[in-house]
C-alpha positions as CSV (number, residue, x, y, z in Angstrom):
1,X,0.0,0.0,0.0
2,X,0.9,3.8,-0.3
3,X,3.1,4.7,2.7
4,X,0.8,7.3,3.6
5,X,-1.9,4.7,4.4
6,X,-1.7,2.1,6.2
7,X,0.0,-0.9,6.0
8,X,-1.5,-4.2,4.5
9,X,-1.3,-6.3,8.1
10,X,-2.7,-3.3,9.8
11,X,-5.4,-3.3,6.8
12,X,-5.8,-7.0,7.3
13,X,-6.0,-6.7,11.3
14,X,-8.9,-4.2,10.5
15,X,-10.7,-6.6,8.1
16,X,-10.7,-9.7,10.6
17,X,-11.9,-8.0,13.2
18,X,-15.0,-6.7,12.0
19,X,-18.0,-7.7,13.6
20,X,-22.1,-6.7,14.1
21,X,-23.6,-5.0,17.1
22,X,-27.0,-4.7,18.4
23,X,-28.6,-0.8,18.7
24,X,-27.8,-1.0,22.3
25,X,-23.9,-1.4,21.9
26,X,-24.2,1.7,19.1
27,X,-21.5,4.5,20.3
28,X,-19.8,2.0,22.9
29,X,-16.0,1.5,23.4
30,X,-15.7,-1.5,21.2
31,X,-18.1,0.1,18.5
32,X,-16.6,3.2,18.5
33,X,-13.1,1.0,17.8
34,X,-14.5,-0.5,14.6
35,X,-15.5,3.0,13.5
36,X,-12.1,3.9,13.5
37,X,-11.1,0.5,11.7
38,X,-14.0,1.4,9.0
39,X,-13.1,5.3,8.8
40,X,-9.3,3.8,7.8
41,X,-10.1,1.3,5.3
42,X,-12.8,3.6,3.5
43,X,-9.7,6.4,3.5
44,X,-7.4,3.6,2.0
45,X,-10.4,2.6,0.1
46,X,-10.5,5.9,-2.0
47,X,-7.2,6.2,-2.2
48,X,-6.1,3.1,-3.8
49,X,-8.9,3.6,-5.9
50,X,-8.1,7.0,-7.0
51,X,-4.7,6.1,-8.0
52,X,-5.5,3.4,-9.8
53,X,-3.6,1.4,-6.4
54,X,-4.2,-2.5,-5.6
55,X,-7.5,-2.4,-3.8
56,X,-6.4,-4.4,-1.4
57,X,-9.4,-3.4,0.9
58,X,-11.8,-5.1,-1.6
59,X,-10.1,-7.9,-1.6
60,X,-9.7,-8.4,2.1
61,X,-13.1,-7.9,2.6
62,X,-14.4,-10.1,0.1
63,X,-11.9,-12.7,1.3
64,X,-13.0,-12.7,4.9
65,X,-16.1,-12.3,3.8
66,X,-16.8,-8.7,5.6
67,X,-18.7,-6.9,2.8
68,X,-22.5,-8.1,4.8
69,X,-21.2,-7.0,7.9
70,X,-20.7,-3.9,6.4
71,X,-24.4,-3.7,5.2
72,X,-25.4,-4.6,8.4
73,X,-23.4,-1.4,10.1
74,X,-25.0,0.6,7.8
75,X,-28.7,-0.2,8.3
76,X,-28.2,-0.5,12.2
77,X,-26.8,3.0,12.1
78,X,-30.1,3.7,10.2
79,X,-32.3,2.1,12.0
80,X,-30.4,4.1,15.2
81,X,-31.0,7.2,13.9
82,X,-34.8,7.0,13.2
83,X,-35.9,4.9,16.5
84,X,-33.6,6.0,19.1
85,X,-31.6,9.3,18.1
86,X,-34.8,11.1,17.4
87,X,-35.7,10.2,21.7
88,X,-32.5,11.1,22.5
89,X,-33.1,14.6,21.3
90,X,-36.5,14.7,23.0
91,X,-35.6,13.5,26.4
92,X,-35.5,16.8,28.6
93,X,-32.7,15.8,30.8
94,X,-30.1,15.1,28.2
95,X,-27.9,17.8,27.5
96,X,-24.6,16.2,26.5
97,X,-21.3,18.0,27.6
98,X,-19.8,17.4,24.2
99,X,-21.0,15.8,21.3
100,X,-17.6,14.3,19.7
101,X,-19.7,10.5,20.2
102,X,-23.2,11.6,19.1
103,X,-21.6,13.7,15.7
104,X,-19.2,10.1,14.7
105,X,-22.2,7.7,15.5
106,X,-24.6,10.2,13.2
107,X,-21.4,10.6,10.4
108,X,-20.9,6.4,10.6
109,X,-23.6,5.5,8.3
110,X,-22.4,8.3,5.6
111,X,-18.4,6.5,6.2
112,X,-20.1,2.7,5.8
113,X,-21.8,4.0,2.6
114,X,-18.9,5.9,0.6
115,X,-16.9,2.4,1.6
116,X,-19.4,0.4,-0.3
117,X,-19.7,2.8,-3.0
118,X,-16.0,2.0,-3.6
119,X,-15.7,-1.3,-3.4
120,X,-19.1,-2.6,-4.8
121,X,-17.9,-1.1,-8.1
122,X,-16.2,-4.5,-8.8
123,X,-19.0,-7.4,-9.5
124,X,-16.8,-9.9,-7.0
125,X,-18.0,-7.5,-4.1
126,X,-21.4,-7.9,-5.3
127,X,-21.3,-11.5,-5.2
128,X,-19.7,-11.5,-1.8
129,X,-22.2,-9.7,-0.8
130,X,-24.7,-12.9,-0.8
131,X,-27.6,-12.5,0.8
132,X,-27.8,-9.0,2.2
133,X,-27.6,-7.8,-1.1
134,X,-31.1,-8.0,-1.2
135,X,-30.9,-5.6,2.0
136,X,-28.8,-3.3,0.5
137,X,-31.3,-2.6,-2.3
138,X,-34.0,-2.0,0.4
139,X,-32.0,-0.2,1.6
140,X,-31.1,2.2,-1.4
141,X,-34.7,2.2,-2.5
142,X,-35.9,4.0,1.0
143,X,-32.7,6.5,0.5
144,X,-33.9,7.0,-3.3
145,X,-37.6,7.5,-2.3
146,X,-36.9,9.9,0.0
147,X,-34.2,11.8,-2.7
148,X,-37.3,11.6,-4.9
149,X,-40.1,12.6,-2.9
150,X,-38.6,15.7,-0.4
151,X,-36.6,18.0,-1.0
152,X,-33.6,17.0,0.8
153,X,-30.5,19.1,-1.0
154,X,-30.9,21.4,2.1
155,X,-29.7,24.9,1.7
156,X,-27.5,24.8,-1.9
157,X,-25.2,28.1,-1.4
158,X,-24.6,28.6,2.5
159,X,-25.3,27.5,5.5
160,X,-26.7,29.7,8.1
161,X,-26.0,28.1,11.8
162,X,-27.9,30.2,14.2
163,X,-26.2,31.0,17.4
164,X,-27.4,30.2,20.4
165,X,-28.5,26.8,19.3
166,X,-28.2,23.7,21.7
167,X,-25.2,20.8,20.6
168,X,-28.6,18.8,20.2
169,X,-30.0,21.1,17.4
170,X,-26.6,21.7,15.7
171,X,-27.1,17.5,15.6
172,X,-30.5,17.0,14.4
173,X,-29.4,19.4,11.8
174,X,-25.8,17.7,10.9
175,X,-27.8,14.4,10.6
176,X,-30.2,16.2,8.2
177,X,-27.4,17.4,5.8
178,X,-25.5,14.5,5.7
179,X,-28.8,12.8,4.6
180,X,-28.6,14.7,1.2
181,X,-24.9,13.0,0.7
182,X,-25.7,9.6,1.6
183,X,-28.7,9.1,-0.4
184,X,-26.5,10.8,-3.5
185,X,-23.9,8.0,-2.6
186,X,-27.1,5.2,-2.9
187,X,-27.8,6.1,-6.0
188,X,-23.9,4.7,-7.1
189,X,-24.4,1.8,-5.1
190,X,-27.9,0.9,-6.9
191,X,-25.9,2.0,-10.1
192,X,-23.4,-1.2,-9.4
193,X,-25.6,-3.2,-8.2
194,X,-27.5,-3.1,-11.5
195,X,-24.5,-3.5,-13.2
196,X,-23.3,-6.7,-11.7
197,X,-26.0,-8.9,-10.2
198,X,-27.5,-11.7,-11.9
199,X,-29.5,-13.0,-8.8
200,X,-33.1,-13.3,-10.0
201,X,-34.2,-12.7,-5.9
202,X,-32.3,-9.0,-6.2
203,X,-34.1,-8.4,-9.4
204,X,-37.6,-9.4,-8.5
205,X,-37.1,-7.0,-5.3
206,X,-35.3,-4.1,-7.7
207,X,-38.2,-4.9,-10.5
208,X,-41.3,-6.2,-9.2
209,X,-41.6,-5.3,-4.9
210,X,-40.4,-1.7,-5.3
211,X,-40.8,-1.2,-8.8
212,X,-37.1,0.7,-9.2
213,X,-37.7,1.7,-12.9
214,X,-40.4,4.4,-12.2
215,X,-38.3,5.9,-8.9
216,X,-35.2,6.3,-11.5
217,X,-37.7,7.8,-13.9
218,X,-38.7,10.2,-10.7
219,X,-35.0,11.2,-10.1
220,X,-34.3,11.5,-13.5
221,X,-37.8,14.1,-14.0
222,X,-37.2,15.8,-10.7
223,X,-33.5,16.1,-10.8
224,X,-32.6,16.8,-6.9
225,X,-28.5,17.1,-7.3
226,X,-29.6,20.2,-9.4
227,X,-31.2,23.5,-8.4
228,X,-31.7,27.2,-9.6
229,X,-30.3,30.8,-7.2
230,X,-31.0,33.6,-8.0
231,X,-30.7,33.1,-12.2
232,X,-27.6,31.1,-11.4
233,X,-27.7,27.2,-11.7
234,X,-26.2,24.9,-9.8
235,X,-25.3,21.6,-9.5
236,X,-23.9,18.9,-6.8
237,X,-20.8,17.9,-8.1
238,X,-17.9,16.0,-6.3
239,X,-19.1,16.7,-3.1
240,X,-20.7,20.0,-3.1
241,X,-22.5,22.7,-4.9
242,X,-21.2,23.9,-7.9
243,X,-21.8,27.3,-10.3
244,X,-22.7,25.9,-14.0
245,X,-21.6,27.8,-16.9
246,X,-24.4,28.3,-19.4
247,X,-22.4,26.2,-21.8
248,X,-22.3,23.4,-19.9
249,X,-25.9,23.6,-18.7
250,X,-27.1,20.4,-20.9
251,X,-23.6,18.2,-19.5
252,X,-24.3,15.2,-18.0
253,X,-23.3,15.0,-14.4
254,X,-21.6,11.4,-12.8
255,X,-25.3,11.2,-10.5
256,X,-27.5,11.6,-14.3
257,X,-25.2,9.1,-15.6
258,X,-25.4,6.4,-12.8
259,X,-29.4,7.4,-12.8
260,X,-29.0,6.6,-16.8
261,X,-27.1,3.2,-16.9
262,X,-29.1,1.7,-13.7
263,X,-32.5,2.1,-16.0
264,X,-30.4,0.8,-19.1
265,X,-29.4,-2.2,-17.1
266,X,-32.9,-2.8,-16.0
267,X,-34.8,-2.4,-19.1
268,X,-32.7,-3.5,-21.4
269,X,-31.8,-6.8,-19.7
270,X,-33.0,-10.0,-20.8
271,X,-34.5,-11.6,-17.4
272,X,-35.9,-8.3,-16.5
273,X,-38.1,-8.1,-19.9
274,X,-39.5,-11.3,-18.7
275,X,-40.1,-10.2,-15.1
276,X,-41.1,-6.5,-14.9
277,X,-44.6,-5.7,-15.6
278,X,-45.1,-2.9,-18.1
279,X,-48.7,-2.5,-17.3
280,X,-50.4,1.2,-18.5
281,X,-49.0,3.2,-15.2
282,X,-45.0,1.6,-15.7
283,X,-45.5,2.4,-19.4
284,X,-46.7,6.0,-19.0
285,X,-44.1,6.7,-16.3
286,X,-41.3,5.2,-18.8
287,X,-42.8,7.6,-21.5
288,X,-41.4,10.7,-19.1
289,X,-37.8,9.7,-20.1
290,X,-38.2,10.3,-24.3
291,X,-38.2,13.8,-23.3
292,X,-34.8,13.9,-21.7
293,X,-33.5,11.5,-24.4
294,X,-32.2,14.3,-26.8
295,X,-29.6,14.3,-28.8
296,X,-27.2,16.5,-27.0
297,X,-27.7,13.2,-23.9
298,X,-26.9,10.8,-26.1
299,X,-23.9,12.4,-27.4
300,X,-22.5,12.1,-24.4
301,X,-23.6,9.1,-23.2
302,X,-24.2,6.4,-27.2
303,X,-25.2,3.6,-25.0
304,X,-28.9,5.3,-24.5
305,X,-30.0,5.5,-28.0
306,X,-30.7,1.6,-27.3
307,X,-32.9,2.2,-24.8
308,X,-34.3,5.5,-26.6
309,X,-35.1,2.4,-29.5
310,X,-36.5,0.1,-26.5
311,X,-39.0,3.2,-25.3
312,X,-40.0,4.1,-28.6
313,X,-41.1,0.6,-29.4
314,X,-42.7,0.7,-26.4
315,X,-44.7,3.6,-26.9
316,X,-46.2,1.9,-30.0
317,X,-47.0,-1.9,-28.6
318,X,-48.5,-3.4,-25.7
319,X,-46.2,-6.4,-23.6
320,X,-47.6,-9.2,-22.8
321,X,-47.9,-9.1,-19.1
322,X,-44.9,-11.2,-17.0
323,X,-45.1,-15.0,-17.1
324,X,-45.9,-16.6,-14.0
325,X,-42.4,-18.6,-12.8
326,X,-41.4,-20.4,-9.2
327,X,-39.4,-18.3,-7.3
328,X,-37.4,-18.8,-4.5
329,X,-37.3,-15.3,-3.1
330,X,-34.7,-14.0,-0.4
331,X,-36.4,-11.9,2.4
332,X,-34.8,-9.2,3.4
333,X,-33.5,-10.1,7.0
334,X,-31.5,-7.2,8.6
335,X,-33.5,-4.7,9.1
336,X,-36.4,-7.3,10.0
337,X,-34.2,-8.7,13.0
338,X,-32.4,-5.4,13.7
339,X,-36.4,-3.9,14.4
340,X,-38.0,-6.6,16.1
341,X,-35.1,-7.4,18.3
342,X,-35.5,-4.2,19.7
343,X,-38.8,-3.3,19.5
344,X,-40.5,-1.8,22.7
345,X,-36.9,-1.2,23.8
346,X,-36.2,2.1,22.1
347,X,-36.9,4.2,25.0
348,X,-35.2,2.4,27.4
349,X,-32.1,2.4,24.9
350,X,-32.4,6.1,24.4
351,X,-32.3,6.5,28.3
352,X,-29.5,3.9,28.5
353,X,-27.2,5.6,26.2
354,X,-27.8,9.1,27.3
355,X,-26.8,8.1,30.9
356,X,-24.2,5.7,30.2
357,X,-22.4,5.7,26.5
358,X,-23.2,9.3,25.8
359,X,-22.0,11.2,29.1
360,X,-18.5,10.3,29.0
361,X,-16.3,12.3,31.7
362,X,-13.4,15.0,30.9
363,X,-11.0,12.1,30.7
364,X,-12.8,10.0,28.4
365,X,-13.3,13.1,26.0
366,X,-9.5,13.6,26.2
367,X,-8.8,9.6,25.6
368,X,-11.6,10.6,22.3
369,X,-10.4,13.5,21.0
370,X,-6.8,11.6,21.0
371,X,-8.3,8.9,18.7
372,X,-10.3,11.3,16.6
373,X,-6.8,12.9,15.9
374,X,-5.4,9.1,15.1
375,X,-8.6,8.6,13.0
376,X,-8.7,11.8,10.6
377,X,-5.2,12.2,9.5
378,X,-6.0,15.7,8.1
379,X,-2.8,15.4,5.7
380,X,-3.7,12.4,3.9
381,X,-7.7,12.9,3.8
382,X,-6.8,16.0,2.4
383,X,-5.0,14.1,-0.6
384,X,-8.4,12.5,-1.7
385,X,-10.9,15.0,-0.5
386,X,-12.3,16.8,-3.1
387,X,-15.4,18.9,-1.1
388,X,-14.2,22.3,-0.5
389,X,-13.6,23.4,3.0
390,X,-16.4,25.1,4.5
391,X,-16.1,27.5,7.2
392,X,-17.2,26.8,10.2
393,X,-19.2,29.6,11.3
394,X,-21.1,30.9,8.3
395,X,-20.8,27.8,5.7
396,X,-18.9,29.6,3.1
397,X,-15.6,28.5,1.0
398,X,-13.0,28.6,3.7
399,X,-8.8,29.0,3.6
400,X,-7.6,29.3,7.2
401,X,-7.9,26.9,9.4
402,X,-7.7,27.0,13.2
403,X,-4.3,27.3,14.3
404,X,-4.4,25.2,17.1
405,X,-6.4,22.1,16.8
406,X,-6.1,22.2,12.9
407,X,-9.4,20.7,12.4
408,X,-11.7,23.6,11.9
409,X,-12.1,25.9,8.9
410,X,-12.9,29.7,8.7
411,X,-13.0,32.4,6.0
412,X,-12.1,35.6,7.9
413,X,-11.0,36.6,11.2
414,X,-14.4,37.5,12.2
415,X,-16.1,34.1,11.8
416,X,-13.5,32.6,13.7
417,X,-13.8,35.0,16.6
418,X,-17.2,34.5,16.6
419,X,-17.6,30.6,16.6
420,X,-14.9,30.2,19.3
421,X,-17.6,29.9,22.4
422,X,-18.9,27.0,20.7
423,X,-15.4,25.7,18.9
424,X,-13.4,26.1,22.5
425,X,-13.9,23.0,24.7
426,X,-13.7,21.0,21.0
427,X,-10.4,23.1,20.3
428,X,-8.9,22.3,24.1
429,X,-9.8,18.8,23.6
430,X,-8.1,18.2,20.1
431,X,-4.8,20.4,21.4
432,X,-4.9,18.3,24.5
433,X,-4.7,14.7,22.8
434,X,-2.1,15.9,20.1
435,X,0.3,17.3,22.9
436,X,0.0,14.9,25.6
């Protein structure tokens, strides 16, 4: 590996050790340990990738057989968020001293996600995958809905933070943002998955249960990684929002053409023109995409004028509805088991954590914000990380960063000066861990 990663036995180490936890453990000592092993290989992840490396993460993971572990991180952390996070910020007595543990347990399921998005782009990740694969399109298709349905690209240009707000709001509202990102990053996953599955079980539950087609056609009409400012366009690109030129207002972005090939893979596949049902509602929804199929698309992207062929020919004839066949369907089991393990229990989880994981004492937070300082090697993620830094205080482009803990970002002076009251004990912390 690159020497400024880390090494393969360390990598390895990592891989082995990986295991699942129940909602309870969430945010624990030994959790918070395989956060740090999953933060490094997703940073060694995109950088092998990035320069064209050996990927020796995807292969240690599909060798020890890892990758549905990984799948079932990521929908524990969801399944956190929505059943006991959401208590945790209602109880009235919970008013964490610092909210280092909270903030990684919240930014886990966006880390879990970007790893997968690397690695699943090879099909032998896919197959390792097994089983949970059919999770994992569950999955993306609630992230999708939700891209499609709400409005989640949350404030395009800037971001306001109000002072005065409690570390529980700041949180609610972090967990909000990185929503946008994360369901962005399931659209690549779906993309891949698509791409390299043959598993008639994942198809039937891409094609037939949630009917994937017409939610692509949805993202593809309502377009949420782009948005209009003030006569200015913009578009999320690479991490964050970006000014378009008026010539390059009809260019494809990397999210339109992952949107693009996941339908071509669909429709255009042999197994799923005998399994999807092109009834009169799929057939009028499919109709929506002739309109964005114009030359200038195709130009950039020749496959589509196949499936421009496909919905024309469509358009004019009536399918003969799906044959009936045995199927031996795979039922989705993680999020089943994660729920009804728990359920009934949330509350007394919430409680549980708020007294005992999440109210750590001032030597704990030191012992953290020396790990968090081992975790983000600000040198290296800066190598591969291609969002601009924003500052701190009023969201905008940033240039200097905070002298002494080297982890925050400001603009000017006067932002700096006036986040410090809520950047100070954070500041301390970091300084603390890096000297001692």
């Amino acid at each position: 590996m690159e020497t400024t990663g880390i090494l393969y036995v360390e990598a390895e180490a990592f891989v082995k050790s990986l295991e699942t936890f129940s909602v309870k453990e969430v945010g624990s000592l030994r959790w918070f340990t395989q956060h740090e092993y999953i933060q490094k290989l997703n940073m060694q992840a995109v950088l092998d990738a990035s320069v064209m490396h050996d990927e020796t993460v995807k292969e240690l993971l599909v060798s020890f057989g890892k990758i549905p572990v990984l799948i079932h991180e990521l929908i524990l952390i969801e399944v956190w968020k929505h059943k006991v996070f959401t208590i945790l910020c209602q109880l009235q007595d919970f008013n964490p001293k610092n909210s280092f543990q909270l903030y990684m347990v919240i930014y886990h399921e966006s880390t879990v996600i970007n790893l997968l998005q690397t690695i699943l782009f090879h099909k032998d990740s896919c197959e390792a995958a097994g089983d949970s694969l059919v999770d994992l399109v569950d999955y993306c298709h609630r992230k999708l809905t939700l891209l499609a349905s709400k409005d989640t690209r949350g404030d395009a240009t800037s971001c306001n933070k109000h002072e005065n707000v409690s570390s529980i709001e700041e949180l609610k509202e972090l967990s909000a943002s990185l929503e946008f990102g994360i369901s962005l990053a399931a659209v690549s996953v779906l993309c891949h998955i698509t791409g390299h599955t043959n598993n008639l079980s994942v198809m039937n539950r891409m094609l037939c249960t949630h009917n994937m087609p017409c939610v692509l056609v949805q993202l593809i009409v309502s377009c949420p990684w782009s948005c209009q400012r003030q006569g200015e366009v913009l578009k999320y690109i690479d991490g964050s929002w970006q000014k378009i030129p008026d010539e390059d207002y009809f260019k494809m972005t990397k999210l339109d053409g992952q949107v693009w090939i996941s339908l071509y893979n669909l429709l255009l596949n042999e197994e799923s023109l005998r399994m999807f049902d092109f009834n009169s509602f799929n057939r009028d929804q499919l109709s929506k995409l002739r309109t964005f199929l114009t030359d200038v698309l195709i130009d950039q992207m020749p496959i589509l004028v196949e499936l421009q062929r496909f919905l024309t020919h469509l358009a004019c004839t009536e399918p003969a509805p799906p044959k009936k066949q045995l199927l031996l369907e795979l039922i989705p089991k993680i999020w089943m088991h994660i729920v009804e393990t728990h359920s009934g229990k949330w509350k007394a989880i919430a409680k549980y954590q708020a007294k005992e994981t999440f109210n750590p004492s001032e030597s704990d937070l030191a012992q953290l914000a020396k790990r968090l300082g081992q975790i983000y090697n600000w040198d290296v993620m800066e190598n591969f990380h291609q969002e601009k830094t924003k500052c701190g205080s009023c969201g905008k482009e940033a240039s200097k960063r905070c002298s002494r803990c080297q982890t925050e970002w400001y603009c000017h002076r006067k932002c700096q000066v006036q986040h410090w009251p809520k950047h100070k004990k954070a500041c301390q912390l970091m300084e603390r861990s890096t000297t001692s």
